[in-house]
C-alpha positions in Angstrom: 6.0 7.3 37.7 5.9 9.3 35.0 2.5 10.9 33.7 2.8 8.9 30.3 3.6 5.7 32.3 0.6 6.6 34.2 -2.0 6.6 31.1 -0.5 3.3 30.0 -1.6 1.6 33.3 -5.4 3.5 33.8 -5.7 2.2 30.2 -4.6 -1.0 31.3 -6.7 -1.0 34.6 -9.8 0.5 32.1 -9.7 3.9 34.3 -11.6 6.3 31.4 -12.0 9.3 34.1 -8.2 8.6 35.1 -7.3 8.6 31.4 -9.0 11.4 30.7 -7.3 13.7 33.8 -4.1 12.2 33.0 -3.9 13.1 29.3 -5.2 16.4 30.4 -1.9 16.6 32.9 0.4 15.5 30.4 -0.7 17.8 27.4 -0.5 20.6 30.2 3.2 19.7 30.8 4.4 20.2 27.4 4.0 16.2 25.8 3.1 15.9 22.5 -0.2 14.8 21.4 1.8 12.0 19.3 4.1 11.0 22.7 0.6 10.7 24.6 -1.2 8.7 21.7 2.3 6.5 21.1 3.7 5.7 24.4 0.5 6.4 26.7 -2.4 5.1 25.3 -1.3 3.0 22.4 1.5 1.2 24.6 -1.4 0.4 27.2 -3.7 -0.8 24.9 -0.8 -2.8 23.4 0.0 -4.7 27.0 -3.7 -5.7 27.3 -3.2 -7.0 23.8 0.0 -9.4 24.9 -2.2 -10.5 28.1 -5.1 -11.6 26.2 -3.0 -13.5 23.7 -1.5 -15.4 26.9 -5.3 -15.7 28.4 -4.0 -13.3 31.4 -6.9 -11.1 30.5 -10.3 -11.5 29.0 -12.9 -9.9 26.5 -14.5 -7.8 29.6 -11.1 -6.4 30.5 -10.2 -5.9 26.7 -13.7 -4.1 25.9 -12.7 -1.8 29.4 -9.3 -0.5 28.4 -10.9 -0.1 24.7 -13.2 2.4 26.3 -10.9 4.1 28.1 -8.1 4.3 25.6 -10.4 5.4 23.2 -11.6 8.4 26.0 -7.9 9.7 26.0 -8.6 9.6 22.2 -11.0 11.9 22.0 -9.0 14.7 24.3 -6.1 14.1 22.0 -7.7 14.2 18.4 -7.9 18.3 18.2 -4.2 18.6 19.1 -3.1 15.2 17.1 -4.4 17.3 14.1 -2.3 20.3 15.0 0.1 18.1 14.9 -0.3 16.6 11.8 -0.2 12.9 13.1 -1.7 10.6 10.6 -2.7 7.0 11.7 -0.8 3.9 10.5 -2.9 3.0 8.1 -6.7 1.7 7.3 -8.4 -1.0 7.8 -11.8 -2.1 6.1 -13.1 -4.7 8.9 -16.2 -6.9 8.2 -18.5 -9.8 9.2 -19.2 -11.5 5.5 -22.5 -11.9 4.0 -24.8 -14.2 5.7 -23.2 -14.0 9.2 -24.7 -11.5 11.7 -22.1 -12.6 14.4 -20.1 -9.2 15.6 -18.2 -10.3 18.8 -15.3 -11.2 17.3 -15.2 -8.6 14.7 -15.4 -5.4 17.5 -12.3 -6.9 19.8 -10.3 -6.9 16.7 -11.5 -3.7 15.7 -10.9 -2.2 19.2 -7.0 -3.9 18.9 -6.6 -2.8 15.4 -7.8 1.1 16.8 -5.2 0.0 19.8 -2.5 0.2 17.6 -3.0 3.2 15.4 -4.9 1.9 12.7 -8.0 3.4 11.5 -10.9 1.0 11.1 -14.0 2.1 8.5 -16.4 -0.9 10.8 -18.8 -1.9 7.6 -20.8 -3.6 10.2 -22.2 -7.8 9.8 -23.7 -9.6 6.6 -21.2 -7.6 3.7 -21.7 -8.3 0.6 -17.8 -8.5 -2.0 -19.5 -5.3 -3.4 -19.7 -3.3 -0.1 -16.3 -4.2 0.6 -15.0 -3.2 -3.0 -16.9 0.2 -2.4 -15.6 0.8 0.8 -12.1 0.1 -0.4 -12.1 2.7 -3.2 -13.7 5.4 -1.1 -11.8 5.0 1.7 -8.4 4.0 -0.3 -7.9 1.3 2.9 -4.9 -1.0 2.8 -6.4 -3.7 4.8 -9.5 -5.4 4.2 -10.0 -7.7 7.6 -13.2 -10.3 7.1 -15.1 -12.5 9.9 -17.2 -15.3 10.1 -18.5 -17.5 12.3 -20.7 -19.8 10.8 -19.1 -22.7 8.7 -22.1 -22.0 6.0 -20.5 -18.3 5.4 -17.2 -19.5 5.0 -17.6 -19.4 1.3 -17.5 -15.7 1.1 -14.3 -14.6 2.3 -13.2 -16.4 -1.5 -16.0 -14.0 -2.9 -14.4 -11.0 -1.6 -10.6 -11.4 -2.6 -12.4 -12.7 -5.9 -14.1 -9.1 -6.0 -11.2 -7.6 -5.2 -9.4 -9.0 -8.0 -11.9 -7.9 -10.2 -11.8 -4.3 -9.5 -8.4 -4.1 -9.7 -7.7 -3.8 -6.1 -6.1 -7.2 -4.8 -2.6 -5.8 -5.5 -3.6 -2.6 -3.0 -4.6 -4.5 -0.3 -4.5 -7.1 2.5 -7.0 -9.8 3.0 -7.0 -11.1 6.7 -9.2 -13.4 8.0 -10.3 -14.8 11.3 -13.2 -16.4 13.0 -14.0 -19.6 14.4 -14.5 -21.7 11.2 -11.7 -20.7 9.7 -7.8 -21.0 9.8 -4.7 -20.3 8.1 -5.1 -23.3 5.5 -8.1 -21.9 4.9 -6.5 -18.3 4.3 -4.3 -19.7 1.7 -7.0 -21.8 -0.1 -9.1 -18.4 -0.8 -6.1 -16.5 -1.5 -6.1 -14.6 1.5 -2.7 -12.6 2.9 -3.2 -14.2 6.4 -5.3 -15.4 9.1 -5.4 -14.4 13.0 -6.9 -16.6 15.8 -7.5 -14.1 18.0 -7.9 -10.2 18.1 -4.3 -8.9 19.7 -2.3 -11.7 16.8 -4.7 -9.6 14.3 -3.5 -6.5 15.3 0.3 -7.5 15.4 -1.0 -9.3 11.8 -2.1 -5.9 10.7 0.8 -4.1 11.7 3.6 -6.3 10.3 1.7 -5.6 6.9 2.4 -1.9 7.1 6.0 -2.6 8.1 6.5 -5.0 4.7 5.3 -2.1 3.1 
């Protein structure tokens, strides 16, 4: 097994001190930063993804590899910047205003990370206007939003609405996810798509960047 076969499967088993020594091993053998991130930890990540869309796998296992992938991470970043490796994009991800459920919102944050993208987390209960900000300082090309309660559904519309407003809908992405909601419901507030669980968002996310 090679060493970058070996990081995809300690991400996979959620190994963060295996991760760690084996990024350490590869970068010492003369792989790129971007080979490690890429194939390594990002094609781990990405298998866990596939198994929790087919139930093989489960939030605790998710939340594990998250950790450890994101521990290779943090050995990588100071030579990904030598290297000039940019991530895939960015993503604003939310819980709308009213709704201080988070669950959901961190597993597809952790998938989105799992895939390259870089996630400004806002956090629960966002107002349209905290989103609008956070679009324009961090020039994000996905805006992701959650809810949980049927009450806060409402808001999602408020968002794109904002959006639109400030000149940004044609910039952007609107996802959506959560229990209450669903793709009709996407369409009705004008959102570009919905996900039902966090490793469809990710592949969601990603096949916007490829349209692009």
């Amino acid at each position: 097994m090679s060493v970058i076969n070996e990081i995809s499967a300690l991400v996979q088993k959620g190994d963060r001190r295996g991760v760690k020594t084996a990024v350490e091993t590869a970068l010492s053998e003369g792989f790129t930063a971007k080979v490690i991130l890429d194939d390594g930890l990002i094609g781990g990540m990405m298998v866990i993804g596939e198994k929790f869309k087919r139930d093989e796998v489960y939030v605790p296992e998710v939340l594990i590899a998250a950790r450890a992938m994101n521990m290779g991470v943090s050995v990588l970043k100071p030579y990904l910047t030598q290297e000039g490796v940019e991530p895939v994009g960015k993503a604003v991800i939310c819980t709308v205003q009213g709704d201080l459920h988070d669950i959901g919102k961190n597993l597809v944050k952790m998938m989105l990370e799992g895939v390259g993208i870089e996630c400004i987390d806002l956090g629960t209960d966002i107002s349209a206007e905290q989103v609008v900000e956070a679009v324009k300082e961090s020039g994000a090309e996905i805006v992701a939003l959650s809810s949980l309660l049927t009450t806060t559904m409402e808001y999602h519309k408020d968002i794109v609405d904002a959006l639109k407003e400030a000149g940004l809908r044609d910039s952007v992405k609107v996802m959506i996810g959560g229990a209450p909601v669903n793709a009709e419901f996407a369409k009705q507030v004008g959102a570009d798509g919905y996900a039902p669980d966090a490793a469809t968002a990710a592949d969601l996310a990603l096949s916007f960047f490829k349209k692009d």
